[in-house]
C-alpha positions as CSV (number, residue, x, y, z in Angstrom):
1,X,42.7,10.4,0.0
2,X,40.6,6.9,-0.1
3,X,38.3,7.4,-2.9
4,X,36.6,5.2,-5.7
5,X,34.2,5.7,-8.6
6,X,31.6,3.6,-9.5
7,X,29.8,3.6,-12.9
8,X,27.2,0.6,-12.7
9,X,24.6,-0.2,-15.9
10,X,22.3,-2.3,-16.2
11,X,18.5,-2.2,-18.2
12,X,17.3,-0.4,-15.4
13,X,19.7,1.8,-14.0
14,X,22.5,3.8,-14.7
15,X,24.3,4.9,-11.8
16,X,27.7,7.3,-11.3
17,X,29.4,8.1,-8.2
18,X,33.1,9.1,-6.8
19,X,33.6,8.9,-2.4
20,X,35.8,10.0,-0.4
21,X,35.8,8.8,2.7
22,X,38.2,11.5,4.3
23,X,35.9,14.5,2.9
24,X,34.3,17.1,4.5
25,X,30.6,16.2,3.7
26,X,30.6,17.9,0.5
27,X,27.5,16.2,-1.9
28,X,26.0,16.7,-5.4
29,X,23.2,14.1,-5.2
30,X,20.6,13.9,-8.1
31,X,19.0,10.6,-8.5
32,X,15.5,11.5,-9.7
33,X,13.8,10.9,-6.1
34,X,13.4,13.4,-3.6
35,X,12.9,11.9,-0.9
36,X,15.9,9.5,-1.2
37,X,18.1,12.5,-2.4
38,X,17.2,14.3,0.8
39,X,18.3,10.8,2.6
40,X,22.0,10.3,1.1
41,X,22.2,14.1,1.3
42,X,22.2,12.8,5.4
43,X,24.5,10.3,5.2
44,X,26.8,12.0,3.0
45,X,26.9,15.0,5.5
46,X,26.9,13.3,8.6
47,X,29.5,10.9,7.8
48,X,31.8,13.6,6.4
49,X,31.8,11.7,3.1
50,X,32.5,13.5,0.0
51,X,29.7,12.3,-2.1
52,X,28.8,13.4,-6.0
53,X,26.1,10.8,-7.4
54,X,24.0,10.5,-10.7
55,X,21.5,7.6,-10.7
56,X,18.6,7.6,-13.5
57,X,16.3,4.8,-13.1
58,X,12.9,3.4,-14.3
59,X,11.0,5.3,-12.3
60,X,8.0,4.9,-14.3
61,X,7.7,1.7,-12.8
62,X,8.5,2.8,-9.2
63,X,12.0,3.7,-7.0
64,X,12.6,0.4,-6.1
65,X,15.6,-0.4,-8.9
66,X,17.3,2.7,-8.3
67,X,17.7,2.8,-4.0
68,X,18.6,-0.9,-4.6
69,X,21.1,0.2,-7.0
70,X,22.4,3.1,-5.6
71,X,23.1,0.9,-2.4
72,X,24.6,-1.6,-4.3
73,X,27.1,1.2,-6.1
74,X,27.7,3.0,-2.6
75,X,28.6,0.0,-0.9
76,X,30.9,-1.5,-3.2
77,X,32.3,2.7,-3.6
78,X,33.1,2.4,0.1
79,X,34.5,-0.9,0.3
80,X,36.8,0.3,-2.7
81,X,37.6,2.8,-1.0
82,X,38.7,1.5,2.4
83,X,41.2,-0.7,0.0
84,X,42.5,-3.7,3.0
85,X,41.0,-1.5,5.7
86,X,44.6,-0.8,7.5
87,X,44.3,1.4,10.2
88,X,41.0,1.9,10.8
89,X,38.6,1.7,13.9
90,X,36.4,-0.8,12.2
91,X,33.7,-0.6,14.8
92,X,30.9,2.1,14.8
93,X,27.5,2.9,16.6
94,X,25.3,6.0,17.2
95,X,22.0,6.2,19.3
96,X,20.8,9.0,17.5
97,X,17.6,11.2,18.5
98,X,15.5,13.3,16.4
99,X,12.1,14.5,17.9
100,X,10.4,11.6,18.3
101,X,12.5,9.2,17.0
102,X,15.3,7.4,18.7
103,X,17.7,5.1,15.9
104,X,20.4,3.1,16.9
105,X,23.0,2.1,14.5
106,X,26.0,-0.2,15.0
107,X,28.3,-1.9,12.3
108,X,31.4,-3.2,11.6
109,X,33.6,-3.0,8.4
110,X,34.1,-6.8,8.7
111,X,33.7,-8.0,5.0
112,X,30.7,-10.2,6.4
113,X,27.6,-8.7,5.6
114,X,24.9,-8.8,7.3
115,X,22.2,-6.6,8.1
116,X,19.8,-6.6,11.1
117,X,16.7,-4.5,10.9
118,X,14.6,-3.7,13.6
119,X,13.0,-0.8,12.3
120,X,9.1,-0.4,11.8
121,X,7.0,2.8,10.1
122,X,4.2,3.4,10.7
123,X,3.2,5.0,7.7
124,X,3.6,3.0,3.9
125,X,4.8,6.2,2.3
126,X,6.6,9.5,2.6
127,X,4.9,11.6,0.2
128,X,5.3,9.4,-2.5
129,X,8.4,7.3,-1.4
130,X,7.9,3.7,-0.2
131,X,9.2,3.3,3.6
132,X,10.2,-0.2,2.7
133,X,12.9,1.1,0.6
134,X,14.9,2.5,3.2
135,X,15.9,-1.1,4.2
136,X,16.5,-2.2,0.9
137,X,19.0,0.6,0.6
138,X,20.6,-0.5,3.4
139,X,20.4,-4.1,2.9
140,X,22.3,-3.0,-0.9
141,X,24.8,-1.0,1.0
142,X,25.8,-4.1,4.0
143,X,25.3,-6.4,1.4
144,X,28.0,-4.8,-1.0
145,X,29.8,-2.7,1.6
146,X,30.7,-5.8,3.6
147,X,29.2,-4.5,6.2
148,X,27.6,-6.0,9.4
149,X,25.0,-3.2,10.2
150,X,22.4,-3.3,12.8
151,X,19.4,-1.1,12.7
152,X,17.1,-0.6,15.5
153,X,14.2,2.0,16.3
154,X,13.7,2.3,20.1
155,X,11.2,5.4,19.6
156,X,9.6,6.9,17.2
157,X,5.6,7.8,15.6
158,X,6.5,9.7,12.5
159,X,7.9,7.7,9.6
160,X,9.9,11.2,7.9
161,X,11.6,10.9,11.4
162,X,12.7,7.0,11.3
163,X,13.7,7.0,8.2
164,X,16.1,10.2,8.8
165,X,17.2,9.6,12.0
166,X,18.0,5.6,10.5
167,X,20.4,7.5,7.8
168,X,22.0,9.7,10.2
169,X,22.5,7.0,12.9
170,X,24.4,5.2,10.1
171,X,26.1,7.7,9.2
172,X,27.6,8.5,12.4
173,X,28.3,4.7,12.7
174,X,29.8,5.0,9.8
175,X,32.0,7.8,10.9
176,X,33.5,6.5,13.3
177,X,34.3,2.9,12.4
178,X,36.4,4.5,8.6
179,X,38.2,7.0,10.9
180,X,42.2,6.6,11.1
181,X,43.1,5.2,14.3
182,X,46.0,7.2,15.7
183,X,47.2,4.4,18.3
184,X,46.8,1.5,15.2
185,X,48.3,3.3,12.4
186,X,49.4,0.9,9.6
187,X,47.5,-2.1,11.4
188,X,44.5,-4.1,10.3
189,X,42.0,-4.5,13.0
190,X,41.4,-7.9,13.3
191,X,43.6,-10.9,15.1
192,X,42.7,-12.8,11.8
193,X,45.6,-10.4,10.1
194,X,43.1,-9.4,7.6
195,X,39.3,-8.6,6.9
C-alpha cells in the first residue's frame, strides 16, 4: 500500500495524519471545524483515500492556521505517499455537478505546483466558516502536494454547494490521476524520466 504519516507542530497547530492512497475511503476526521471536517470527509470518500486526521489549532483566533495546515500536512502526506510516482496516470479532471453548482477540477501530479482558482462565493461564510479558506486549503495542498490543480466554477448560487462540489471535483481528479496504470506498469509518466 502507498501510505505516509505526517505529524506537523508548530505554535499554532498540531496536526496528525496517515493516507493511503489505495484505500477504500475509510476517514476519522476531527479537526475542531465542522464545516471543514465535513469537506475532507468529501475528498477522503470520493477519492477512495483512506484518511484518519487529528488537527487542533488556535481557533480562538479563527480557522485560518489550521485549513492552511491541514493542507500543508495532506499535501506533503500524498506526495509521500506517491514515493517517484511510477506507474501512475498522473493526469486527473472531473466536471462535477451538484444542484446548482457545476466545479471543474483538473491536475496533474507533476511536482510543479501551481494552483489556478477560478472559483467565486457568493456568500463570505458557511455558518461560521470563512469561504476564502477553501482556496487556501487548496493552495496548501498544490503547493505541498506538487500539484498543478486547476479550479473552476462554471455554475453555481449557493456557496455550501461550491465549496462541496470544489472538494469532490478534486477528489475525483484526484482519483484518477494516483490510479495504477495497467498499460504503464513500472513507468514514470513523463518523457523527462522523472517528475
Amino acid at each position: 500500500m502507498r501510505t505516509a504519516e505526517i505529524a506537523r507542530r508548530t505554535a499554532e497547530t498540531d496536526i496528525r495524519l496517515t493516507l493511503a492512497l489505495d484505500g477504500t475511503g475509510r476517514r476519522d476526521i476531527a479537526t475542531g471545524i465542522g464545516f471543514f471536517d465535513h469537506m475532507l470527509d468529501q475528498l477522503a470518500r470520493h477519492a477512495l483515500l483512506d484518511l484518519t486526521l487529528r488537527a487542533a489549532g488556535d481557533t480562538h483566533i479563527d480557522d485560518h492556521h489550521t485549513v492552511e495546515d491541514t493542507g500543508i500536512a495532506l499535501g506533503q502526506a500524498l506526495a509521500r505517499s506517491l514515493g517517484d510516482k511510477r506507474g501512475i496516470r498522473r493526469y486527473g479532471e472531473c466536471t462535477l455537478p451538484m444542484d446548482d453548482a457545476r466545479l471543474r477540477a483538473a491536475l496533474d501530479l507533476s511536482g510543479r505546483p501551481f494552483l489556478l482558482w477560478q472559483v467565486a462565493f457568493p456568500a463570505a461564510k458557511i455558518g461560521s466558516f470563512d469561504t476564502e479558506l477553501v482556496r487556501e486549503f487548496f493552495q496548501a495542498f498544490a503547493t505541498h502536494g506538487g500539484i498543478t490543480l486547476h479550479v473552476t466554477a462554471e455554475a453555481g448560487v449557493n456557496s455550501h454547494h461550491i465549496a462541496e462540489a470544489a472538494f469532490k471535483a478534486v477528489a475525483r481528479a484526484l482519483r484518477m490521476a494516483v490510479e495504477r496504470d495497467p498499460r504503464a506498469a513500472g513507468e514514470i509518466p513523463s518523457t523527462k524520466g522523472v517528475l
